[in-house]
C-alpha positions as CSV (number, residue, x, y, z in Angstrom):
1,X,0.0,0.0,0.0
2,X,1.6,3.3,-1.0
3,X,2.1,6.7,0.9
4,X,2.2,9.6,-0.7
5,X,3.0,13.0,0.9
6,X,2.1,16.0,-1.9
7,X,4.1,19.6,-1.1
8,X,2.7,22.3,-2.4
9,X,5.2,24.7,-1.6
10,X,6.7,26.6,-4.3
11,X,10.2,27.2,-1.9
12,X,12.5,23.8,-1.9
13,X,13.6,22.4,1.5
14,X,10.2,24.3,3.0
15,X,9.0,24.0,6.5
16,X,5.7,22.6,4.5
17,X,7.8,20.0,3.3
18,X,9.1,19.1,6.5
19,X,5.4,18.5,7.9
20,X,4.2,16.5,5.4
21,X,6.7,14.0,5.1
22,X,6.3,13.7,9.0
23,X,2.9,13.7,9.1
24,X,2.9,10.8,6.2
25,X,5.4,8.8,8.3
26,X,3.5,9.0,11.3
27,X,0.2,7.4,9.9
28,X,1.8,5.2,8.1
29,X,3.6,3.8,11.5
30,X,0.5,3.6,13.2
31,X,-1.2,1.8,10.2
32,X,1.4,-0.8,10.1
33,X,3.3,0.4,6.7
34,X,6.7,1.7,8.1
35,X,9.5,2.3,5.4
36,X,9.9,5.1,2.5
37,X,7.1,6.8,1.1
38,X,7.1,8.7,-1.9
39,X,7.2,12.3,-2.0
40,X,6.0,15.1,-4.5
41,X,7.8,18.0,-3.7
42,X,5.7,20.4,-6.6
43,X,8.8,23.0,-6.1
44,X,11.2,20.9,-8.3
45,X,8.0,20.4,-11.1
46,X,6.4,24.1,-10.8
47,X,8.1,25.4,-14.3
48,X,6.3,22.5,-16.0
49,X,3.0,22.6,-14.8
50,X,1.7,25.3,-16.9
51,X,3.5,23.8,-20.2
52,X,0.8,23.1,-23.1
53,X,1.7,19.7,-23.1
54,X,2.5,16.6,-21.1
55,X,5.8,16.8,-19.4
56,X,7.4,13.5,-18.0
57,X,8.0,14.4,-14.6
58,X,4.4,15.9,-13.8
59,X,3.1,12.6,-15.8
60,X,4.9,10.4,-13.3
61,X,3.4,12.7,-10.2
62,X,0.0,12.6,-11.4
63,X,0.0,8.9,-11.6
64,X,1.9,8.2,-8.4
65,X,-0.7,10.7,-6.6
66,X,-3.9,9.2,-8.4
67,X,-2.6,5.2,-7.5
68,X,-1.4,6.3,-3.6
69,X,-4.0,4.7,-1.2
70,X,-3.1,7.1,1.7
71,X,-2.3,11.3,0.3
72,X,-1.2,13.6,2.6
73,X,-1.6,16.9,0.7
74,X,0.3,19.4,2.5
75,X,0.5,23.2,1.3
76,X,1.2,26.7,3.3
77,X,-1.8,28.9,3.8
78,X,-1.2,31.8,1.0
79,X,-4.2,34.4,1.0
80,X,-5.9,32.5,3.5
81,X,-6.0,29.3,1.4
82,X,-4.1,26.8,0.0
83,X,-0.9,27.7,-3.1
84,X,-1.4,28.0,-6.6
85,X,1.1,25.7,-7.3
86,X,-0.8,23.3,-5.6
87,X,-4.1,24.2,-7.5
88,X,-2.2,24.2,-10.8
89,X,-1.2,20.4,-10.1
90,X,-4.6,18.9,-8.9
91,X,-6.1,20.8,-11.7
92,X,-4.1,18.4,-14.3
93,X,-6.1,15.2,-12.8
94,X,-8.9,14.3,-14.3
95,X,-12.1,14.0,-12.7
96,X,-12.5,11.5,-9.8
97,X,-8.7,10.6,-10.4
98,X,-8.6,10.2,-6.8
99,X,-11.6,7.7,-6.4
100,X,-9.9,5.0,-4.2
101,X,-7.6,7.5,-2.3
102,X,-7.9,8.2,1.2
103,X,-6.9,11.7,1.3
104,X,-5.2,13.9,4.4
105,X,-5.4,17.7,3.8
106,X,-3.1,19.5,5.7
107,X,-1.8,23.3,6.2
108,X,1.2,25.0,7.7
109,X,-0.2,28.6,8.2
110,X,1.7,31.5,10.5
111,X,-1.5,33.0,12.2
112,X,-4.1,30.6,13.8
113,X,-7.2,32.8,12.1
114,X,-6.5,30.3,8.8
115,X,-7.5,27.4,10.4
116,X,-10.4,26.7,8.6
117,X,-8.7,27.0,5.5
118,X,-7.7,23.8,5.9
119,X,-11.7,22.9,6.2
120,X,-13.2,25.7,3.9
121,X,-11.0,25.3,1.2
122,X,-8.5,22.1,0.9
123,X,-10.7,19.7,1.8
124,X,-14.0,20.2,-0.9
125,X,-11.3,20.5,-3.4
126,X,-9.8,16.5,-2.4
127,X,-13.5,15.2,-2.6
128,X,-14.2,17.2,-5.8
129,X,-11.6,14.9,-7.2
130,X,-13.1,12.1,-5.5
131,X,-10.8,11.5,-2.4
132,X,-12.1,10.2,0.5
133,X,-11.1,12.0,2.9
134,X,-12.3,10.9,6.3
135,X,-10.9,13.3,9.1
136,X,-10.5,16.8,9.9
137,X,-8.1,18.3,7.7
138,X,-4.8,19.1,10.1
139,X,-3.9,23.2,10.4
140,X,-0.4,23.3,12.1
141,X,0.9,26.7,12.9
142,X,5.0,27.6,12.5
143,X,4.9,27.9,16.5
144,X,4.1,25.0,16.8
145,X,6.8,23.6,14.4
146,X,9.2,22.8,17.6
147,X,7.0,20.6,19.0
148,X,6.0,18.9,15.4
149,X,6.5,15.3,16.0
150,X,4.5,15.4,19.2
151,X,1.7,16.9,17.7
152,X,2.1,15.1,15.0
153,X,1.7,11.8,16.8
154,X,-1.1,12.6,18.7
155,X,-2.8,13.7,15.3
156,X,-1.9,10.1,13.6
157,X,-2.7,8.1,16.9
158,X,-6.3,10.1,16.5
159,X,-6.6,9.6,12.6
160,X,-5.2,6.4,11.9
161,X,-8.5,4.6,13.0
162,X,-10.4,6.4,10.4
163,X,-7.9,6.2,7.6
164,X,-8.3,2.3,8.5
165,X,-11.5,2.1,8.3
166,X,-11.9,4.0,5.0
167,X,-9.5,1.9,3.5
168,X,-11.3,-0.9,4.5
169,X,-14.3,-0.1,2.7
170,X,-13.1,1.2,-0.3
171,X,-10.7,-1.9,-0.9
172,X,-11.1,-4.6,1.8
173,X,-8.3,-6.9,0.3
174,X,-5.5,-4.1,0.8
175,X,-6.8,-2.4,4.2
C-alpha cells in the first residue's frame, strides 16, 4: 500500500515540506506500513506545470498521486487558502482521479485565524476529485513547528483509525 506526501510549496527544502513527510510517516507507523514513502515536492516540477503539453516528470506525479492509497496533501496557507502551485497540479487530474484514495489535507499557516482553511477550502477541493477524505483536515501553525513530531503523533494516533477504516471499505483486500 503506497504513501504519498504532496508539497505544495513553491520554496525547496520548506518548513511545508518538513510537515508533510512527517505527518505521512506518522500514519503510516501507526497503520502498520513503516519504510519510505514517496514524496511530491511540486517546487522541483512548478516550471512544468503550466506547459501546453505533457511533461514526463508531472506525468509520473499525477500517476503516483492518483494510485497512492493514503495522500497527505500538505500546502502553506497563501491568502488565507491553499498555493497555486498546488491548484495548478490537482487541476491536471482528471475528474474522480482520486476515487480510491484516502486523502489527508493538511496546512502550515503562521497566524491561527486560517485554520479553517484547511476545512473551507483544501478539503472540498480533495473530494471534488473524488478522495475520500475521512478526518478533519490538520492546520499546524510555524509555532508549533518545535514541538511537530508530538503533535504530529497525537494527530496520527487520532486519525489512523479512520484512515483504517476508509480503507477498508473502499478496498477490503489491501486495508
Amino acid at each position: 500500500m503506497s504513501v504519498v506526501a504532496l508539497v505544495g510549496n513553491p520554496r525547496e527544502g520548506s518548513r511545508t515540506r518538513t510537515v508533510a513527510v512527517e505527518a505521512a510517516e506518522a500514519v503510516a507507523r501507526r497503520l502498520g506500513l513503516p519504510g519510505a514513502h514517496d514524496v511530491i515536492d511540486l517546487s522541483a516540477l512548478g516550471p512544468h506545470l503550466l506547459a501546453p503539453g505533457p511533461t514526463p516528470g508531472v506525468e509520473v506525479a499525477l500517476e503516483l498521486v492518483a494510485e497512492a492509497r493514503v495522500l497527505v496533501v500538505a500546502s502553506p496557507t497563501y491568502k488565507g487558502t491553499y498555493t497555486g502551485l498546488l491548484k495548478a497540479f490537482l487541476d491536471r487530474l482528471r475528474p474522480e482521479a482520486l476515487a480510491g484514495v484516502v486523502a489527508l489535507p493538511l496546512l502550515v499557516m503562521g497566524d491561527p485565524k486560517h485554520a479553517l482553511a484547511v476545512e473551507v477550502h483544501l478539503r472540498p477541493l480533495l473530494v471534488e476529485l473524488g478522495a475520500t477524505v475521512p478526518t478533519p483536515g490538520l492546520a499546524v501553525l510555524e509555532s508549533q513547528l518545535p514541538v511537530l513530531e508530538e503533535l504530529l503523533g497525537r494527530w496520527a494516533e487520532r486519525v489512523a483509525p479512520q484512515v483504517a477504516a476508509a480503507l477498508a471499505v473502499g478496498h477490503p483486500a489491501t486495508a
